[in-house]
N, C-alpha and C positions, 0 to 999 in steps of 0.2 A: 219360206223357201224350201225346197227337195233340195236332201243331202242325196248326192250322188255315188258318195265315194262307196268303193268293197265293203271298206268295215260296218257302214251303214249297213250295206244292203242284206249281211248276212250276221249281223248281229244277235245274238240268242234273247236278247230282248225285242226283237221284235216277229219272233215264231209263234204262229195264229194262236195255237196250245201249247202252254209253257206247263211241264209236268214239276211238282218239287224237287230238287238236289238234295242228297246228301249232303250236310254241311258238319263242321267241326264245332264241337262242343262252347267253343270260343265265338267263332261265327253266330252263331246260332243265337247266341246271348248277346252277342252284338245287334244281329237283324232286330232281335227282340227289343233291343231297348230302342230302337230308333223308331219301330212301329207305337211303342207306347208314347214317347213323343209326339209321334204325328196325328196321335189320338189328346192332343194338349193345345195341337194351336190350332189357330186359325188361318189358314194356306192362300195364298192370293187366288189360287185356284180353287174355286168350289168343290167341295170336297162330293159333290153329288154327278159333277162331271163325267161323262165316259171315260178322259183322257186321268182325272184324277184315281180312278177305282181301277184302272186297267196297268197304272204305275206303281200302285200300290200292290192288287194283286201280283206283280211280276216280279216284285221284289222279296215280297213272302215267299213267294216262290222259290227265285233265284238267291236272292240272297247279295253279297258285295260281288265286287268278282273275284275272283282266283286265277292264279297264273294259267291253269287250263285254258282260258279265252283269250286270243289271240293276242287282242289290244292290250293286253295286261300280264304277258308273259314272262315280260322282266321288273313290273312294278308288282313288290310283295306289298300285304294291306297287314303282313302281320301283329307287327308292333301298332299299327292304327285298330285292329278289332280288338285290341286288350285295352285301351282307355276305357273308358265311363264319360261319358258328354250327359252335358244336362241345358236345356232350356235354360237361355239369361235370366237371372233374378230380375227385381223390379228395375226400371231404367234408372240407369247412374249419369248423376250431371258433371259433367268436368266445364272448367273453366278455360277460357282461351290460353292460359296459363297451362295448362294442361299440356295442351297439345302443341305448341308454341314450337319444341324441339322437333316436330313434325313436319312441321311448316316449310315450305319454301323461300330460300331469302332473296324472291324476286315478286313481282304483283303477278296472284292471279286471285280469279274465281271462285272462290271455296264451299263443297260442299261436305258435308261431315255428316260421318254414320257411328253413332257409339254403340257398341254391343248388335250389332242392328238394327239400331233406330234412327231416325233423321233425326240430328243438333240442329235446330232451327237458331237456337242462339250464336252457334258458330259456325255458322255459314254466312255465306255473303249474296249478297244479290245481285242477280245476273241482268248482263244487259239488255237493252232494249233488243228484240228479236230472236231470244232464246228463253225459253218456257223451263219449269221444273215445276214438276207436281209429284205427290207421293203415288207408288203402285197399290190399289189395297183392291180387295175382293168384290168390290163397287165401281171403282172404274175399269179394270183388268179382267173382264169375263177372257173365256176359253177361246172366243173368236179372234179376241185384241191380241194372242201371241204374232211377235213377227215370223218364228219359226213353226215349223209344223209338228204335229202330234210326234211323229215318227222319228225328228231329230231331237228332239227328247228323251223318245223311249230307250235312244240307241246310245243313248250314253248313260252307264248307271248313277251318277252324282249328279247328271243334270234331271233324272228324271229321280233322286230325293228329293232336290229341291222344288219341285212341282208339290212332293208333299209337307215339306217344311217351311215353306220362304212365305216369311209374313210382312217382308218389305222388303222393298225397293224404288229405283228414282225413274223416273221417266223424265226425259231431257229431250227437248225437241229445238232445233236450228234450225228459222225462219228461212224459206229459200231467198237467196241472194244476203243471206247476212255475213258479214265478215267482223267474226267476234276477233275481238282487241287485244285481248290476253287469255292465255290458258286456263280452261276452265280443270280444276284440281279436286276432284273422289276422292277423301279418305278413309278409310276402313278404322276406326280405332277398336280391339278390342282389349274391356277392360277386366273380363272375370274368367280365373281360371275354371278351367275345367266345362267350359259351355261350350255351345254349338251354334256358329252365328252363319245362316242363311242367307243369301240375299240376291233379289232378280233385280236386274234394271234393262230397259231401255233404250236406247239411245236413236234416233231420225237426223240425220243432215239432208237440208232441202238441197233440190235444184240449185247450183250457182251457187253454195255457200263453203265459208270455209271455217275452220276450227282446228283448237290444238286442245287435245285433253289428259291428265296424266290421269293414273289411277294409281293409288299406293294401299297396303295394309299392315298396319302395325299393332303392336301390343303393348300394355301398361302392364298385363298380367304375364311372366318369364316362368316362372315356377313350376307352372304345370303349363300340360298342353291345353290349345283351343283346335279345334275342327271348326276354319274355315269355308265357305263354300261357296263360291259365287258365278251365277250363268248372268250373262248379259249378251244381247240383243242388240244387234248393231243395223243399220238400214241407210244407205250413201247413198243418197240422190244426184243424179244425173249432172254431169259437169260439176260436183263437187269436189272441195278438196278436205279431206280429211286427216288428222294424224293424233295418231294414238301412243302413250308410253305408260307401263305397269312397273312399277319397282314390287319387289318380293323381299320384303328384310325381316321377316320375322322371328324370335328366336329359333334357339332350333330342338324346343319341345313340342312347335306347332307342326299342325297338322293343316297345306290349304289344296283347295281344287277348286279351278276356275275353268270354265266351259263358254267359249264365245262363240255364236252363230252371227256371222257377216255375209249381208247382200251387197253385194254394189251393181248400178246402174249404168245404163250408157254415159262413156267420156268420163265414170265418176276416179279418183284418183284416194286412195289410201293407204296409210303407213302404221303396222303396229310395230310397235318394241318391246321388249319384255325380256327383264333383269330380273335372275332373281340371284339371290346369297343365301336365305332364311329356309327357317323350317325341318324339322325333321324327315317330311316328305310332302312333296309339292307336287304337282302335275295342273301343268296350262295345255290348254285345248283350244287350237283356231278352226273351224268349220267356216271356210270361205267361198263362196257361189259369186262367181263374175257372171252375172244372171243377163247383161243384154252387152253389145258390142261394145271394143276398143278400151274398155274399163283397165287401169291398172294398180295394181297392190305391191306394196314390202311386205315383208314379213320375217325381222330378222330377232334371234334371241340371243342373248348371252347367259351363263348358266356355270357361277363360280361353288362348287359344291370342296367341305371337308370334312373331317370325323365320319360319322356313318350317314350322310343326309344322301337321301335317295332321291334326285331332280328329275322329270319325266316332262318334257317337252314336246306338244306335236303339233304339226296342223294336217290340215286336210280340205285342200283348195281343188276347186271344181269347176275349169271353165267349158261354162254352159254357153256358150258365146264367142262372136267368132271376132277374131283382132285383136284379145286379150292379150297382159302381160304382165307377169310373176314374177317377184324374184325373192330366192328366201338364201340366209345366211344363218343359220345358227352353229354355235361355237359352244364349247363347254371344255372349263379347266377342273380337272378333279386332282384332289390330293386325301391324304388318308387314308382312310379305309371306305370312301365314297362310292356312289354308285350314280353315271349318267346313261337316260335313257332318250336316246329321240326317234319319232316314230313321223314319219311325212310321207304325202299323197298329193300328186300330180295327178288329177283325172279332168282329161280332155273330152268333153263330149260329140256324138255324132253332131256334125255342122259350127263347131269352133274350129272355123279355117282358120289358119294365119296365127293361130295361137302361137307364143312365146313363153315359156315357163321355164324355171330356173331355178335349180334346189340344192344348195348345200350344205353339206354338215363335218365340223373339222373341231377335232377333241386332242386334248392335250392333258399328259396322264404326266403326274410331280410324283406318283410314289410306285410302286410296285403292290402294293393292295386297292388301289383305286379300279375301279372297270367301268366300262365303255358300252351299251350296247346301241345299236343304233340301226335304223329298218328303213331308209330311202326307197321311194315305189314311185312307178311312172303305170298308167294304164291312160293306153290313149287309143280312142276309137274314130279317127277322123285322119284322112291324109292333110301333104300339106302346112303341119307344127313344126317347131321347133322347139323342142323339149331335151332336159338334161336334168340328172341327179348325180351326185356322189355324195360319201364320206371316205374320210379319214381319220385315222385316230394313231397316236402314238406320242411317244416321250421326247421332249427337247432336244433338239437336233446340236450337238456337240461341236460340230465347226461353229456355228453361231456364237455358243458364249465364246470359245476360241478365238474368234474373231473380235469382240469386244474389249477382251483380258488383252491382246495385243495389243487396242490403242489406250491402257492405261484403267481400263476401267473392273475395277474387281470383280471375282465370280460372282458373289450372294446380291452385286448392284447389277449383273451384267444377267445374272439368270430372272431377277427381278423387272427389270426392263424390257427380257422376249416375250415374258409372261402377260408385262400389262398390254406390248403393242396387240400379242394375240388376241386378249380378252377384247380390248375396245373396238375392235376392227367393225361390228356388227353397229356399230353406231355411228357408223359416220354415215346414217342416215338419215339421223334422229332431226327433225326441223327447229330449227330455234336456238340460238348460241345456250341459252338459261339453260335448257330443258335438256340439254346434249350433256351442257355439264352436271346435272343432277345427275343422268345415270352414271354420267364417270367417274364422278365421286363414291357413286354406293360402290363400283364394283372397285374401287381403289382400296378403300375403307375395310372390305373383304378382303384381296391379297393382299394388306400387310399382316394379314391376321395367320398367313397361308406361314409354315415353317420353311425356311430358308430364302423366303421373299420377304417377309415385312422388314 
């Protein structure tokens, strides 16, 4: 697919000659250990590639990014370039016992990645009309990416993992299949202090429909892990699709997740994306409504406290004309937290009739919490109908007022505006089960919240 949006087009990783930065001393031993890594494994990507020596060279170059770049002006990497990450030791077997508490207490699908590797023992087998095979360096040459060299380059964590990612799942849905239960992604990582990669993915044919969760957890609390997962999404035509990611990881981790989505004509998809975990997070949608009438969600919720820094964005592109968007994200911060959301409406020349729709509403519990938040529209086509906002602020005082009046106490009545706020982004979610999974993590989080649990 071509990314369309600004921050693509003018991204410093993708300037013909990239000269080296000055980088800080921390930095610097940071790029370093990640390049000796990348001299360790074995990349799904051929390491002999133009696209792998051009990602690599750019990053020796460049380095992480730094608040200076635009995309990253309120997500600091400070605390992430002072860890030490190391390549998972030898693979670790856990038993279904293991993961059990992981699990969903409804039937789906299961596939399972321990440290990044594929649990062939605890996974499950998928129905008739849906395929899974492993990604490795033999089936996945440079041509098989569904995105292009350049939406890669332009994001720097997805173009480590072009030099890091030595699996992933490839999932493909039969056109006209209509799978029966939720097919369920778990991330389990079990060792501290490693660095687990991983590409996947994902094809819905023509005429098919699907429900799939993605979750990532940890066995290891203690120290941090550096998560990092790009996945590859492809919605065929009259499809129906729908996607949900839980984020509960402690909050010593470290995740970045980078998704490139196509959809087709008439195709129809939904992500969701909760998260509570992690020291610092950042999910990244890259969505191209690439041929007519196609329509997408795109809603997050986002309960951050203590110092956990949440960084939310997408960046949808309709390439086509009859399109229709609509996004919601929400973020409750308390503590001394920090929420970031970053979104892009880019209407292209000849998406008449476009409809897109983008908001973002934040709700601050303490007086050290902060807010930043960067809504953008850029539309080059007459004829849309396009709209953005945010808002951000503290608990509106008539409300609990209003509660405490029919009998109902402040710490239950402040607790209650709170969760109606949070959940509101889900009343999208497809599937009674799968609605109440995320509303349980994010419950699970406000009681944890001070003056709400």
């Amino acid at each position: 697919m071509t990314t369309l949006s600004s921050s693509t087009k003018h991204s410093n990783l993708l300037k013909g000659d990239v000269q080296p930065v000055k980088m800080s001393p921390v930095a610097q031993a940071a790029v370093e250990r990640v390049l000796q890594m990348s001299e360790a494994v074995n990349p799904l990507l051929d390491k002999q590639t133009a696209l792998y020596q051009k990602a690599k060279a750019r990053f020796a170059a460049l380095g992480f990014p730094t608040q200076k770049w635009e995309d990253w002006k309120y997500t600091r990497l400070t605390q992430f370039l002072q860890q030490t990450f190391a390549l998972p030791m030898a693979k670790i077997t856990l038993s279904i016992n293991d993961i059990e508490p992981f699990l969903p207490d409804f039937s789906v699908y299961s596939l399972v990645f321990v440290d990044g590797q594929f649990a062939d023992t605890l996974s499950d087998d998928l129905p008739e009309g849906v395929t899974f095979k492993l990604m490795s360096p033999t089936v996945s040459p440079e041509q098989d990416w569904l995105a292009d060299a350049d939406d890669f380059l332009a994001e720097s964590f997805a173009a480590l993992n072009l030099l890091l990612a030595q699996s992933g799942g490839q999932l493909e849905v039969a056109p006209n299949t209509q799978v029966d239960l939720p097919i369920f992604i778990l991330h389990v990582q079990t060792q501290a202090g490693s660095s687990v990669q991983l590409h996947h993915q994902l094809r819905v044919g023509h005429g098919a429909e699907v429900q799939w969760m993605q979750e990532t957890v940890a066995l290891a609390e203690a120290q941090s892990v550096w998560t990092n997962v790009v996945s590859e999404i492809e919605i065929g035509e009259n499809a129906h699709a729908h996607q949900l990611i839980l984020q509960q990881l402690p909050e010593s981790h470290y995740y970045f997740e980078t998704q490139y989505i196509a959809q087709a004509k008439q195709s129809h998809f939904r992500t969701h994306y909760v998260a509570t975990g992690a020291a610092l997070s950042r999910h990244q949608n890259h969505l191209l409504i690439a041929e007519p009438s196609a329509e997408t969600i795109q809603n997050s919720a986002c309960i951050a406290s203590g110092q956990q820094l949440m960084d939310s964005r997408t960046d949808t592109i309709h390439g086509s004309s009859h399109g229709l968007s609509r996004q919601l994200h929400k973020y409750v911060l308390a503590g001394e937290s920090t929420g970031v959301f970053d979104g892009m409406i880019y209407v292209d020349r000849g998406a008449m009739k476009t409809d897109g729709q983008m908001d973002n509403k934040n709700l601050i519990l303490s007086n050290t919490a902060k807010m930043d938040a960067k809504p953008k529209l850029e539309i080059y086509e007459d004829d849309v109908k396009c709209s953005h906002g945010s808002a951000t602020g503290q608990m509106d005082k008539d409300q609990i007022f209003y509660l405490q009046a029919r009998g109902i106490k402040r710490p239950e009545a402040i607790a209650l505006i709170t969760q109606a706020f949070a959940m509101e982004p889900l009343e999208d979610v497809q599937g009674l089960e799968m609605k109440q999974l995320a509303q349980n993590a994010i419950q699970q989080k406000l009681q944890t919240l001070d003056g709400i649990g």
